[in-house]
C-alpha positions in Angstrom: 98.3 51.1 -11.2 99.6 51.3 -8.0 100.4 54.5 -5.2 103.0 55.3 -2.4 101.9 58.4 -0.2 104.7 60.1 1.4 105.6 59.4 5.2 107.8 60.6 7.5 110.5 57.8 7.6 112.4 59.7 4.6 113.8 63.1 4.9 113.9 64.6 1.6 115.9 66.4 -0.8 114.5 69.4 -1.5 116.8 72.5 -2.6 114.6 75.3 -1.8 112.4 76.0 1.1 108.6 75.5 1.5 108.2 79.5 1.2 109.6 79.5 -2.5 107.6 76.5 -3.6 104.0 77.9 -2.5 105.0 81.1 -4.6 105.4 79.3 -7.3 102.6 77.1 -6.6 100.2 80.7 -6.5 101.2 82.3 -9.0 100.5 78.8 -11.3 97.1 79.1 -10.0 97.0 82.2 -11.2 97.9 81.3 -14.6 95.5 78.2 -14.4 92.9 81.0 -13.8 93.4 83.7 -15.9 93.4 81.1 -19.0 90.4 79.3 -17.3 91.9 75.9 -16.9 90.9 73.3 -14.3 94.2 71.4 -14.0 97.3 71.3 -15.7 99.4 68.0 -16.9 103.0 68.7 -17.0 105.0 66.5 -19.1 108.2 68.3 -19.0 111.2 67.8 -16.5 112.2 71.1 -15.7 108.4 72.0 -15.1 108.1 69.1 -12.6 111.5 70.1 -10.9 111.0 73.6 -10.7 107.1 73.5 -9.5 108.0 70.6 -7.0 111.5 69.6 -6.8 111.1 66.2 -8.4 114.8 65.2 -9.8 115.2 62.4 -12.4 116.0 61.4 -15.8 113.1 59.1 -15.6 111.3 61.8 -18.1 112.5 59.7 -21.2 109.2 57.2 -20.5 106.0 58.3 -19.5 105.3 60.4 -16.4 103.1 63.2 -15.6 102.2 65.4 -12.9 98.4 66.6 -12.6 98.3 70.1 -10.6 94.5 71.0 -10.1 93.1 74.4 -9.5 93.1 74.0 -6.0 96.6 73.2 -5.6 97.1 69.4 -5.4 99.9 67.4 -6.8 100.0 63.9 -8.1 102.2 62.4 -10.0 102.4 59.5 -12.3 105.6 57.6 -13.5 107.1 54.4 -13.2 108.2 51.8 -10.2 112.0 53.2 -11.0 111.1 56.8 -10.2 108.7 56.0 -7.1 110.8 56.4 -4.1 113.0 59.2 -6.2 110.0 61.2 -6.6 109.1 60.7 -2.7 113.1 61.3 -1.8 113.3 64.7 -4.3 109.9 66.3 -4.1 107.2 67.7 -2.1 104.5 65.4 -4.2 102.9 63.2 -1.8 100.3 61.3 -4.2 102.5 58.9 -6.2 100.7 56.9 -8.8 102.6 54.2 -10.9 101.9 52.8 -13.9 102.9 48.8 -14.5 105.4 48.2 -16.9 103.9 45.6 -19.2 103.6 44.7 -23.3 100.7 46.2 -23.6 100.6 49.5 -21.2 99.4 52.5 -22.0 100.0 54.9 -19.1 97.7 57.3 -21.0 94.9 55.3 -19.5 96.1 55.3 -16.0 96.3 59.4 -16.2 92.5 59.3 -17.5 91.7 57.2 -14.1 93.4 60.1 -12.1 91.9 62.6 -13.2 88.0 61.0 -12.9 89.0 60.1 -9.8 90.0 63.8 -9.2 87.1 64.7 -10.4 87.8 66.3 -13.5 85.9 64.7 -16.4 84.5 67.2 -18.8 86.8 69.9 -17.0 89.2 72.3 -19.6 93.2 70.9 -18.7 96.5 72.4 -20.4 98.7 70.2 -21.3 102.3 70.8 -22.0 103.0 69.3 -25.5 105.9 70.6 -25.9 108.3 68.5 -24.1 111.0 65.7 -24.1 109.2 63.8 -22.2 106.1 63.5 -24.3 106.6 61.7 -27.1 104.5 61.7 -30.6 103.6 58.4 -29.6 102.3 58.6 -26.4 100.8 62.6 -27.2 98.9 60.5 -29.5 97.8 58.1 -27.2 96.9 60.7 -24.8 94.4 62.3 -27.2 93.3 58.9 -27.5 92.2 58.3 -24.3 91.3 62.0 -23.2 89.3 62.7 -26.5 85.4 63.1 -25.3 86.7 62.8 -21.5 88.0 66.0 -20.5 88.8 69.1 -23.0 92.8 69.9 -24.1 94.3 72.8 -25.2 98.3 73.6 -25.3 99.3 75.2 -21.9 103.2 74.3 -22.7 104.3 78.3 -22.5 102.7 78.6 -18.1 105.4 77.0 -16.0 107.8 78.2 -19.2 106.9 81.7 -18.7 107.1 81.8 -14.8 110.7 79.6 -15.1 112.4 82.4 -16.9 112.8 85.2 -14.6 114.4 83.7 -11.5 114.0 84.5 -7.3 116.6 85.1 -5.2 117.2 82.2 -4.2 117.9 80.8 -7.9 119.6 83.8 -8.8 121.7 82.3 -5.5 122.7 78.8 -7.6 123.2 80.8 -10.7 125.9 82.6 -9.5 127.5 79.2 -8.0 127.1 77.6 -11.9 129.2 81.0 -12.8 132.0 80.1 -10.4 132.2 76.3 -11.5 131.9 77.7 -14.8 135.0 79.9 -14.0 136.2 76.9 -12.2 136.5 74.7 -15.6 137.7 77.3 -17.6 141.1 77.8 -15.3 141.2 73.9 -15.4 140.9 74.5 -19.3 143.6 77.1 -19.4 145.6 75.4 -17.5 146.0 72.2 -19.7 145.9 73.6 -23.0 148.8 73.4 -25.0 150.9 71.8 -27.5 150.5 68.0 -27.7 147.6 68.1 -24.9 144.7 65.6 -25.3 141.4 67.1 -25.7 140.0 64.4 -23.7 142.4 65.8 -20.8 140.9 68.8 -21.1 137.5 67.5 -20.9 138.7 65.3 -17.9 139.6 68.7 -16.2 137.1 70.9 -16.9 134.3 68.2 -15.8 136.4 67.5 -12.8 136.6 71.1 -11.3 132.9 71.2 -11.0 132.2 68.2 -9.4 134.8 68.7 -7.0 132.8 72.1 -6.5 129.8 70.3 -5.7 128.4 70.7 -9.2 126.2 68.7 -11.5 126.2 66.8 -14.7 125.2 69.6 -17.3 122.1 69.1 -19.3 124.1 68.7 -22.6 127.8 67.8 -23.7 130.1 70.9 -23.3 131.5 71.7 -26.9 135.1 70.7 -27.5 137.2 71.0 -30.5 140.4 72.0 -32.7 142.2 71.9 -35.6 139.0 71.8 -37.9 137.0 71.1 -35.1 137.7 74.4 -33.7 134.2 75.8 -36.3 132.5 74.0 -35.0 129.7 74.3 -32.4 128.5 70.9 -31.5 129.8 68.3 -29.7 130.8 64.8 -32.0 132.4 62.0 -30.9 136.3 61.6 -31.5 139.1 63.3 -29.2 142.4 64.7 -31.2 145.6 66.1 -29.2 146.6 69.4 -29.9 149.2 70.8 -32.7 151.8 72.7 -31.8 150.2 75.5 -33.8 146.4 74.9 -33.1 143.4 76.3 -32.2 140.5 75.2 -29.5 137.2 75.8 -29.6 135.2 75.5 -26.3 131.2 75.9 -25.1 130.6 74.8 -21.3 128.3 75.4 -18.6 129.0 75.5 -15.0 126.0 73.4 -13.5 124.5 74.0 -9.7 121.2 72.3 -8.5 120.4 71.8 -12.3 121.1 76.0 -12.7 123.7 76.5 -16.0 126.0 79.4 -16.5 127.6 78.8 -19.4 130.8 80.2 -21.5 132.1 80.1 -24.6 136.1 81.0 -25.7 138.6 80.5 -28.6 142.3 79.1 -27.2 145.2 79.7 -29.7 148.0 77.4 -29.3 151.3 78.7 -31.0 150.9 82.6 -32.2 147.8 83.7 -33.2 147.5 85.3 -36.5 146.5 88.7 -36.5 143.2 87.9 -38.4 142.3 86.2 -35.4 143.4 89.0 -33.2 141.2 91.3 -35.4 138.0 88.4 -35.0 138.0 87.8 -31.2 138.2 92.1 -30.9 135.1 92.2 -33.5 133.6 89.4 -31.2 134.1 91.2 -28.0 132.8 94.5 -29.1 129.7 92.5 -30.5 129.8 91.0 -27.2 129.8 94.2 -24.9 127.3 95.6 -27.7 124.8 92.7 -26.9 125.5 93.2 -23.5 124.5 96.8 -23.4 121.4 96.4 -24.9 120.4 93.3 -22.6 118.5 95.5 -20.5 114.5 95.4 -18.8 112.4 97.0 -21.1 114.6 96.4 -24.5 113.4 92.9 -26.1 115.5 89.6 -27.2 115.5 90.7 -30.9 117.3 93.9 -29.6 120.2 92.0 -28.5 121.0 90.2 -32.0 120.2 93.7 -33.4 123.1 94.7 -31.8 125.3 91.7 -32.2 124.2 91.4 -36.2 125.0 96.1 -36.4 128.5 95.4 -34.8 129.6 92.2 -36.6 128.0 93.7 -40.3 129.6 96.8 -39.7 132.9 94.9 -38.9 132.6 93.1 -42.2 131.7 89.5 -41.0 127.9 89.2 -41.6 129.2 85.9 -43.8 131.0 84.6 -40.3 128.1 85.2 -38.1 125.2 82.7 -37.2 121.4 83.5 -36.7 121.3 83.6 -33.1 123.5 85.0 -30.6 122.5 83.4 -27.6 119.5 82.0 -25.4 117.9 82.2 -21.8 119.1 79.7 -19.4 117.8 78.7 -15.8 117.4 74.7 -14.7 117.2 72.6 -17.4 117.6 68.8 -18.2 119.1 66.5 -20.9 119.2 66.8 -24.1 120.0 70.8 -23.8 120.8 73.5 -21.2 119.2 76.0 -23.9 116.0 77.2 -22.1 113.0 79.9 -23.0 113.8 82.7 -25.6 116.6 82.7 -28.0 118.3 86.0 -30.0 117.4 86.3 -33.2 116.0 88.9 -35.7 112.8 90.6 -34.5 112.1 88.2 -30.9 109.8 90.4 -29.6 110.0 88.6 -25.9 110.5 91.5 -23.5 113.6 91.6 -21.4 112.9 91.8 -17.6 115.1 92.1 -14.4 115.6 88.2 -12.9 116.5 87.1 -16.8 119.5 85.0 -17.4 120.8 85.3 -20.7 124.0 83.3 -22.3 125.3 85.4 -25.5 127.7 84.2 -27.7 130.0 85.8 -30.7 130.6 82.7 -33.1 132.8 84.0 -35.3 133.8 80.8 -38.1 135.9 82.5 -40.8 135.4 79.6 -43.7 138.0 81.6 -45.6 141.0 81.1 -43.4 139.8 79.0 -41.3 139.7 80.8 -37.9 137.5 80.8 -35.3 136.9 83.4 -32.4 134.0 83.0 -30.0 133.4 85.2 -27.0 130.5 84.3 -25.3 129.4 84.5 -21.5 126.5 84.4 -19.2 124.3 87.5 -17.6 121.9 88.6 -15.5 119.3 91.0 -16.4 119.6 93.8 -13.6 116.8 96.7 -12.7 119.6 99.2 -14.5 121.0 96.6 -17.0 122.4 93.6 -17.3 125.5 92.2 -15.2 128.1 89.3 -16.7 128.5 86.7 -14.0 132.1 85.7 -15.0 135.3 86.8 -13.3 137.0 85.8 -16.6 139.3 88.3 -18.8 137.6 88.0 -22.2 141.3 88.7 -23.2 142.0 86.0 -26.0 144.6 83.2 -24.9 147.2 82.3 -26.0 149.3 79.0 -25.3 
C-alpha cells in the first residue's frame, strides 16, 4: 500500500465551498454520535462525492473512505483514482491499494484503521452500495471479524443527502433547465421518418453544450411498441408516420438530476390517448398537491393510485409513482425514497422528488406518461420545469 498527501502544486476541483463541506462534515459527526459509532467506512459514490467532493467512476473496484469521529478523511482506492481523488476532493490522506493476483484491499483498510487507532472501536459501514460488492463485503467481514465491531450505517450520509442546501438546490434548478433544454431539442426533431438515435443525439447534445453532465443512467427512449416501455434496450427504430414516442431523461449539473418524463404522438392522436395523458396530468397535479412537508411518500402514490382508480386505469398504472433524486452515479439517477403504498418517509422542505404518470394501456396499445421533477417548499411543493404538460403532437 502506498499514500499521496495533498500539496499545493494542484488547484482543485471542488464544486462547493469549504463552508458547505464542514456542515456536512458536523452534522455526520453528529450522526456518528448519536448512534455511538467511532468511524464510518463509506463505500458508496454519491456518499464520497457529496461528504468530500471526490468524483469518479472508479467505485466499480474497491475503494473506501474512513471518516473517524474526530473528523478525518482518508481514502483508499486504486493508482487510477490517486491524483483524481487529490484533483476532485478535499481528502488529503490517499492510501492505494496494489493491483496484484492476489490483493485483497480489505486487508489494506484493516491496516488503516489500526493505524488510526481504531481496533476494537464500533464502525458503520455502508453495505448497501454499488461499489461494495458480495465479494469483497465478504472479504471485509473477513478481515474485520474479531478486529473492530460492524453494524450497517448505509441509511447516515443517505439520510442527510436527501434534503438539499441552497447551494444544491442552486444545481438542481440548472439540471431543470438542461432538462428543459433536451426536451425542446426532443420536440424539435420528432416527427415522421425521424431516427430515434437523432433524437438521442439532440437531447444529449443540448446539455452538454449547457455545461451539463453524463446522467447516471440511459435516458428512456422508445416508440412504436417501444413507446410501453420504461427502460432503456438497445436497438434504435425511425419514426412512423402515425407513431408514438415514449421518453424519460434527466437534465444532469455537477452530478444533480432533474429529470422528465413525456408521451409524443406523431400523426393524430386518438382520443383514448387524449383521455390517458388528461388522467395522467390530473394524477400528476394530484401527486403534486400532496407533495408537501409534513404529508409522507406513501401519500403521494395515494393520490396518484385515488385519481388513476377513480379514472378507471388501476390495470394501466405501476406501483410507484416516482422517487427522490439529488447527485447520484451510474447505474441509476433514482436516489433515497420511492412512492409507493404506505412509505411512511416524511416529506420535508429541501426534498427533490421526480413523479411520474405511466400510463401503458395493454389493450390499445397507448401510452401517456406525464412526469416532472419538484421541490418540496415550506408551503408545498414547486415543479421546476418551464414545460406545458400540454400533450404533443407532431
Amino acid at each position: 500500500m502506498t499514500s499521496l498527501r495533498m500539496t499545493d502544486t494542484m488547484t482543485r476541483n471542488l464544486h462547493f465551498p469549504d463552508a458547505e463541506f464542514a456542515a456536512r462534515r458536523s452534522r455526520l459527526q453528529a450522526k456518528l454520535a448519536a448512534a455511538g459509532l467511532d468511524a464510518l467506512l463509506m463505500f458508496r459514490q454519491e456518499s464520497m462525492y457529496y461528504m468530500t467532493g471526490y468524483d469518479t467512476f472508479g467505485y466499480v473496484y474497491f475503494q473506501a473512505i474512513v471518516m473517524t469521529a474526530d473528523g478525518r478523511f482518508v481514502l483508499l482506492a486504486r493508482s487510477a483514482d490517486q491524483r483524481q481523488a487529490a484533483f476532485t476532493s478535499i481528502v488529503d490522506d490517499i492510501r492505494v491499494w496494489v493491483d496484484r493476483a492476489d490483493a485483497n484491499p480489505a486487508e489494506d483498510l484493516r491496516a488503516i484503521l489500526g493505524e488510526l487507532g481504531l481496533e476494537g472501536a464500533r464502525l458503520g459501514v455502508e453495505y448497501d452500495s454499488y461499489g461494495l460488492t458480495a465479494r469483497e463485503g465478504h472479504r471485509l467481514d473477513a478481515a474485520l471479524t474479531g478486529f473492530v465491531t460492524l453494524e450497517d450505517a448505509s441509511h447516515l450520509v443517505s439520510e442527510l443527502r436527501v434534503t438539499k442546501s441552497d447551494a444544491e438546490i442552486a444545481y438542481v434548478r440548472r439540471a431543470a433547465e438542461l432538462c428543459d433544454a433536451a426536451w425542446d431539442a426532443a420536440v424539435s426533431r420528432a416527427g415522421p421518418g425521424v431516427d430515434e438515435a437523432d433524437i438521442l443525439a439532440d437531447m444529449h447534445s443540448a446539455i452538454f453544450r449547457g455545461g451539463g453532465d453524463d446522467p447516471a443512467n440511459e435516458f428512456i427512449i422508445g416508440s412504436g411498441p417501444g413507446a410501453r416501455m420504461c427502460r432503456y434496450y438497445s436497438g434504435r427504430r425511425k419514426l412512423d408516420r402515425q407513431d408514438q414516442l415514449t421518453l424519460e431523461f434527466a437534465g444532469t449539473y455537477r452530478h444533480y438530476h432533474s429529470a422528465m418524463m413525456r408521451t409524443i404522438v406523431i400523426g393524430d392522436a386518438p382520443g383514448r390517448q387524449r383521455d390517458l395523458w388528461a388522467a395522467g396530468c390530473d394524477a400528476l397535479r394530484a401527486c403534486e398537491e400532496a407533495l408537501r412537508p409534513g404529508n409522507t411518500v406513501g401519500d403521494v402514490f395515494a393520490a396518484h393510485a385515488r385519481t388513476l382508480d377513480g379514472a378507471g386505469l388501476s390495470a394501466f398504472r405501476l406501483n410507484a409513482c416516482g422517487y427522490s433524486l439529488g447527485t447520484t452515479f451510474a447505474p441509476n439517477w433514482m436516489d433515497g425514497y420511492m412512492a409507493y403504498a404506505g412509505n411512511p418517509a416524511v416529506i420535508e422542505p429541501g426534498m427533490v422528488m421526480f413523479l411520474h404518470m405511466i400510463i401503458f394501456d395493454d389493450e390499445t396499445g397507448l401510452a401517456a406518461t406525464p412526469g416532472r421533477t419538484s421541490l418540496v417548499t415550506a408551503k408545498g411543493s414547486e415543479p421546476l420545469s418551464r414545460a406545458s404538460l400540454d400533450l404533443v403532437v407532431k
